[in-house]
C-alpha positions as CSV (number, residue, x, y, z in Angstrom):
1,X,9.6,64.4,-4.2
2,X,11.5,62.6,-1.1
3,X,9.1,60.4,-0.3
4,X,8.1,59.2,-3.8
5,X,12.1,58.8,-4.1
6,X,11.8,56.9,-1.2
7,X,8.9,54.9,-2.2
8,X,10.3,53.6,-5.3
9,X,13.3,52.8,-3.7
10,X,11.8,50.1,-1.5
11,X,10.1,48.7,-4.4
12,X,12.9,48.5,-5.9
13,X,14.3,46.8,-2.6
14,X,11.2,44.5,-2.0
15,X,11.6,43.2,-5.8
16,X,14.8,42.6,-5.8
17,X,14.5,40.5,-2.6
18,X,11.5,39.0,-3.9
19,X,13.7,37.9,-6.7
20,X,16.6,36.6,-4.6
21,X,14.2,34.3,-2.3
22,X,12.6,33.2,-5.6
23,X,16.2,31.7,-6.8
24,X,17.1,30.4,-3.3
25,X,13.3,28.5,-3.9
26,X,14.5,27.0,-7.4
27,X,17.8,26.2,-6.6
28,X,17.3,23.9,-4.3
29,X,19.4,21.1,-4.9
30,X,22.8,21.3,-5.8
31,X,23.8,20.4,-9.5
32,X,25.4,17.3,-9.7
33,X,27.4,18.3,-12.7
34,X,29.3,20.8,-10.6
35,X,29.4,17.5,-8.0
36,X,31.0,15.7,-10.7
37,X,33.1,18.1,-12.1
38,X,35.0,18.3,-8.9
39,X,35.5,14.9,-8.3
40,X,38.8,14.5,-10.7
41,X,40.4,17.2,-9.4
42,X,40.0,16.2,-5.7
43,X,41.4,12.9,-7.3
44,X,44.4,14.1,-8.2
45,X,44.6,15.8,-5.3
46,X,44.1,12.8,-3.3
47,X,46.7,10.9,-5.7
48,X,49.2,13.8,-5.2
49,X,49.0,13.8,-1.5
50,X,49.0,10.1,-1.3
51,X,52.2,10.1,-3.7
52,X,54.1,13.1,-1.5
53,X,55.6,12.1,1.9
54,X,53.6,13.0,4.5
55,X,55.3,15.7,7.0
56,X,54.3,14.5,10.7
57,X,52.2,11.7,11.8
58,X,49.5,13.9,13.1
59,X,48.5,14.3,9.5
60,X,48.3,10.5,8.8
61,X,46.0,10.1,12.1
62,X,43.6,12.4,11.1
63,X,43.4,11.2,7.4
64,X,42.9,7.9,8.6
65,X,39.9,9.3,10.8
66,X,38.3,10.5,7.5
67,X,35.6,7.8,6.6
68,X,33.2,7.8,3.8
69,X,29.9,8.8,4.3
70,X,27.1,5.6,5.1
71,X,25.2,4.7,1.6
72,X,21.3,5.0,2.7
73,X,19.7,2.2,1.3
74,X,16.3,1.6,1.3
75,X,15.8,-2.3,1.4
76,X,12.8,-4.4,0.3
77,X,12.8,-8.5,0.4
78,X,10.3,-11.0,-0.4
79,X,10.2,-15.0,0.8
80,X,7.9,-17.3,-1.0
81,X,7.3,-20.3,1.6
82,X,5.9,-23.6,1.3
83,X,4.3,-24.8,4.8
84,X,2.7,-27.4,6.3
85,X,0.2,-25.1,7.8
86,X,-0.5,-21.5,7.0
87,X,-1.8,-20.6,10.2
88,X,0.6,-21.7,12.5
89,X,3.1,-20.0,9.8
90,X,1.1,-16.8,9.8
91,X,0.7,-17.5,13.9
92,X,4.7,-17.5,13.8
93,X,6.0,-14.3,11.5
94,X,3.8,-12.3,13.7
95,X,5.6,-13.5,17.0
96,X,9.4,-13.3,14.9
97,X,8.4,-10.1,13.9
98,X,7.8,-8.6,17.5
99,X,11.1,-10.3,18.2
100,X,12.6,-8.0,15.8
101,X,10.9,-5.2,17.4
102,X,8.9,-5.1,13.5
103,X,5.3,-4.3,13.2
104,X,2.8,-5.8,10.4
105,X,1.2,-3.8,8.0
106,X,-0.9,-6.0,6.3
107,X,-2.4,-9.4,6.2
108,X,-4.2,-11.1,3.5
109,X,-5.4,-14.8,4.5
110,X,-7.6,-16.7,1.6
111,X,-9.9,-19.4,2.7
112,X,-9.0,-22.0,0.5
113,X,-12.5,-23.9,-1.6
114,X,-12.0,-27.5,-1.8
115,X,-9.3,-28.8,-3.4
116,X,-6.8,-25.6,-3.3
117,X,-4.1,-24.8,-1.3
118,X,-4.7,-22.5,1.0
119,X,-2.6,-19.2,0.9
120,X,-1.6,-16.1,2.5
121,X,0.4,-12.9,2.6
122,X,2.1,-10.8,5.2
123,X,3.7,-7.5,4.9
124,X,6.1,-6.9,8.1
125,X,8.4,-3.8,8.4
126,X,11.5,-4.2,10.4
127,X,14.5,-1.8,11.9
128,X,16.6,-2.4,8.9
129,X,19.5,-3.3,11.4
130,X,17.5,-6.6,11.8
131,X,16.3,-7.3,8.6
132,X,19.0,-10.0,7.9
133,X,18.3,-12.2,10.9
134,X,14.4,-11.5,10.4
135,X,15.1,-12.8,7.3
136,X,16.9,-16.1,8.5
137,X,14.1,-16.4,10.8
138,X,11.4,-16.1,8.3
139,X,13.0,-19.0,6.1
140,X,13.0,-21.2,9.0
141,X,9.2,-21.4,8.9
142,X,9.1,-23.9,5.8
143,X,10.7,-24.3,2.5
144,X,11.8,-21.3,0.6
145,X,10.5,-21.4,-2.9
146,X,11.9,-18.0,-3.9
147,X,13.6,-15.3,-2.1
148,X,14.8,-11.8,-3.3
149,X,16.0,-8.7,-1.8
150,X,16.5,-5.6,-3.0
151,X,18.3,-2.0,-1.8
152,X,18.1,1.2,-3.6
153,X,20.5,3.9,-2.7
154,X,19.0,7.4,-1.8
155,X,22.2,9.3,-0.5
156,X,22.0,11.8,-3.7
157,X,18.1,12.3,-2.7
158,X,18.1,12.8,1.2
159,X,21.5,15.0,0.7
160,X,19.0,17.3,-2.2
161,X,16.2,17.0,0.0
162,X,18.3,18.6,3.0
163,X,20.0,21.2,0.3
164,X,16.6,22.5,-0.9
165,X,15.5,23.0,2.6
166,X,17.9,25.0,4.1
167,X,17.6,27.3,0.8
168,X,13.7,27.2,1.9
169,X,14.7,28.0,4.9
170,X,16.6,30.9,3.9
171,X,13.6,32.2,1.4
172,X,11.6,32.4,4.2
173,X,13.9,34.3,6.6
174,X,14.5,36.7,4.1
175,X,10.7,37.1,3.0
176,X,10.6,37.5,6.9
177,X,12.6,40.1,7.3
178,X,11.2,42.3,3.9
179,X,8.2,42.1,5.6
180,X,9.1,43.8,8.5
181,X,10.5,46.3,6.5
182,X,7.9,47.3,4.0
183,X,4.9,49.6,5.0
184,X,3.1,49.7,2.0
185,X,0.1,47.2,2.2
186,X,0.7,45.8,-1.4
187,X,3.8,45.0,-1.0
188,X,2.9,43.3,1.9
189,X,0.5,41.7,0.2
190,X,3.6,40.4,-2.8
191,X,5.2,39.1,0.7
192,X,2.6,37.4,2.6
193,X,1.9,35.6,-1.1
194,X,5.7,34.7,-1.5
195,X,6.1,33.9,1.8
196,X,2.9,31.4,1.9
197,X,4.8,30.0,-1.6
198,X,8.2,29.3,0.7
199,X,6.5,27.4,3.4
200,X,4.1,25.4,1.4
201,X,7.1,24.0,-0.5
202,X,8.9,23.2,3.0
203,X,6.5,21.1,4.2
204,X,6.5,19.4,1.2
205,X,9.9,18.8,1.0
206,X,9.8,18.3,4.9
207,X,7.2,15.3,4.4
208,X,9.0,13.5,1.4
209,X,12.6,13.7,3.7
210,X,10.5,12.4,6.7
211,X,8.9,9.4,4.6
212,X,12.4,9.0,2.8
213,X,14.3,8.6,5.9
214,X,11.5,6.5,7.1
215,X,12.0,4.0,4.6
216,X,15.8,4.0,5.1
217,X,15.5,3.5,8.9
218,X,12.6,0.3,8.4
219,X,13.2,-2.1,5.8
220,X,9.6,-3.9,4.7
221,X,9.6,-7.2,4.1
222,X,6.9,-9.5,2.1
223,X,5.9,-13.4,2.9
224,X,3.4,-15.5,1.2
225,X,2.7,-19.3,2.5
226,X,1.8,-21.9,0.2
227,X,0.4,-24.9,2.1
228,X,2.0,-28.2,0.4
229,X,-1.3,-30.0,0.5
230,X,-4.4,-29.3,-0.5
231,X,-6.6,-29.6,2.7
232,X,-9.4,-32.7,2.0
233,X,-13.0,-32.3,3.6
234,X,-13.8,-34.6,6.3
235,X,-16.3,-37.4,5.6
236,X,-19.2,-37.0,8.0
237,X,-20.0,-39.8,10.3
238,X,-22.4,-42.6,9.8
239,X,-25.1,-41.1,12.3
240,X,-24.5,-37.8,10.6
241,X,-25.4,-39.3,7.2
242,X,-28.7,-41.4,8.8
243,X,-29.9,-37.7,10.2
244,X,-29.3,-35.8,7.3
245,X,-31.4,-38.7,5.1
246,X,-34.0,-38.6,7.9
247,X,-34.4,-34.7,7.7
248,X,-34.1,-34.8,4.3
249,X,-37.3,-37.2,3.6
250,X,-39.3,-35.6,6.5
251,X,-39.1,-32.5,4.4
252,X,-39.5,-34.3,1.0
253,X,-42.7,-35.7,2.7
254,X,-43.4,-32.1,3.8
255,X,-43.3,-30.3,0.5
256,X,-45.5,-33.0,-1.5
257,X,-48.1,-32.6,0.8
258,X,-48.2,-29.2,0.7
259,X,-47.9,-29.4,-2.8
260,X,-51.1,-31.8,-2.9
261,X,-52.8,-29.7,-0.8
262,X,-52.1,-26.8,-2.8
263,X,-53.8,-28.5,-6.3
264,X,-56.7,-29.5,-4.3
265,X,-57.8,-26.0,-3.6
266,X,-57.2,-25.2,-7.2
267,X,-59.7,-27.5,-8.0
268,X,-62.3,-26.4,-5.8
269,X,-62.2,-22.6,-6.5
270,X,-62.2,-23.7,-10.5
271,X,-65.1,-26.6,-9.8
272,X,-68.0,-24.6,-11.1
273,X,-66.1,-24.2,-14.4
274,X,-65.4,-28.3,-14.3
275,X,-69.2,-28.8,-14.1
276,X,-70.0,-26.7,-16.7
277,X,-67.5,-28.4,-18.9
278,X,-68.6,-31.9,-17.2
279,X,-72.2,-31.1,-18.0
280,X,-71.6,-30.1,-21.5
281,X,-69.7,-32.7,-22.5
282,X,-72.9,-35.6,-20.7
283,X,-75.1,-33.9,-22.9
284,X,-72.8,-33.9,-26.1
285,X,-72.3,-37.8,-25.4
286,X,-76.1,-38.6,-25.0
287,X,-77.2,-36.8,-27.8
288,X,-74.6,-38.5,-29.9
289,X,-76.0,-42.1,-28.6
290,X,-79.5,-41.6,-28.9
291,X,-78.4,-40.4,-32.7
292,X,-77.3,-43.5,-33.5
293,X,-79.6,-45.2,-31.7
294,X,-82.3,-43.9,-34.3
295,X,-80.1,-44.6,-37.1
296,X,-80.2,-48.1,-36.4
């Protein structure tokens, strides 16, 4: 009776722990209504503190030390260029951007056909603490055409990225800990399972924070060169023209030889049937004449 008293009981223990890891999993990220909720009445606190006379100047100093948090921005721009020559251009970004300790990421250079401009496109990703002067830099090269940038703010994701993984965190040194307790192997099985759960979902998290914070700490950057004239093919020389005739009627010369050659043996592997038809067609004719000769 004990030990099935006892047994039970850590059931009872391993599913409520199972059950507490499960809501530290799902509650990851903290509700921003709560966020909200809180703000007016920190405002008024803030307006009642700010209205009341401070008490010693020790207070003031470390108010004044108080700074909001950084925004993290993730930043994107994009310069359309018109230049004089897309190589050199292309030749240039890629020196700027080791200036700016940046790195390219992709490169896309079309060979124009005759008549079109030739383009090309460069994707560069900078320290995001350079991406202004990169920028400057970059519009130095020829004449902008168009130019935007862009920032989005991902404070409220990195700050619920960080929240759900210390709850993850905390799952998983719970599951831990269960585990060490139970001795019953299917409960250790529920464990292992829950605890495999909790760390998949950490490294997921853990790889969308790292690629966030990634972004926020390089800023990309996107160039396409336009040249302003179309390039015009060369005329080739006077000699080069003379050759080119010359090689061209050698081979003329060639082919209708060959080709003359070629109807000649035609005829000779088909010249029994020509003198059969040849033959034929003498006899017809004399037979016709000495007709008529008669008749007359």
């Amino acid at each position: 009776m004990v030990g099935a008293h006892r047994s039970k009981a850590q059931a009872t223990l391993l599913a409520m722990a199972l059950l507490g890891a499960s809501i530290l999993t799902s509650c990851g990220s903290v509700p921003q209504s709560a966020e909200n909720s809180a703000l007016p009445a920190s405002s008024a606190v803030t307006n009642q503190a700010s209205e009341a006379p401070a008490p010693t100047g020790g207070v003031q100093g470390l108010t004044a030390n108080i700074s909001a948090p950084q925004p993290q921005l993730v930043r994107t721009a994009n310069l359309n260029l018109s230049v004089d020559s897309v190589k050199q251009a292309i030749e240039q970004s890629m020196a700027i951007a080791r200036q700016q300790q940046g790195e390219v990421m992709n490169l896309q250079n079309r060979t124009p056909t005759e008549g079109e401009h030739h383009t090309a496109s460069i994707e560069i990703r900078v320290p995001q603490a350079k991406l202004d002067a990169a920028i400057v830099a970059f519009s130095k090269l020829g004449t902008v055409q168009q130019q935007t940038l862009q920032a989005e703010d991902v404070s409220d994701l990195l700050v619920d990225y960080q929240a759900r993984l210390r709850n993850l965190r905390k799952a998983e040194a719970t599951v831990l800990q269960i585990m060490d307790r139970s001795g019953n192997i299917s409960d250790v099985l529920k464990v292992t399972q829950e605890l495999n759960n909790i760390r998949q979902s950490i490294e997921q998290i853990n790889a969308q924070l790292s690629r966030l914070q990634n972004q926020v700490s390089y800023s990309t950057i996107e160039l396409r060169f336009e040249s302003v004239i179309a390039p015009v093919p060369a005329q080739p020389a006077v000699q080069t023209q003379l050759v080119d005739s010359w090689n061209d009627a050698t081979q003329s010369i060639g082919r209708f030889t060959v080709d003359l050659m070629q109807i000649g043996i035609w005829l000779m592997v088909y010249s029994p049937y020509w003198l059969v038809v040849g033959s034929a067609v003498t006899l017809l004719y004399r037979r016709r004449r000495r007709v008529r000769e008669v008749c007359e």
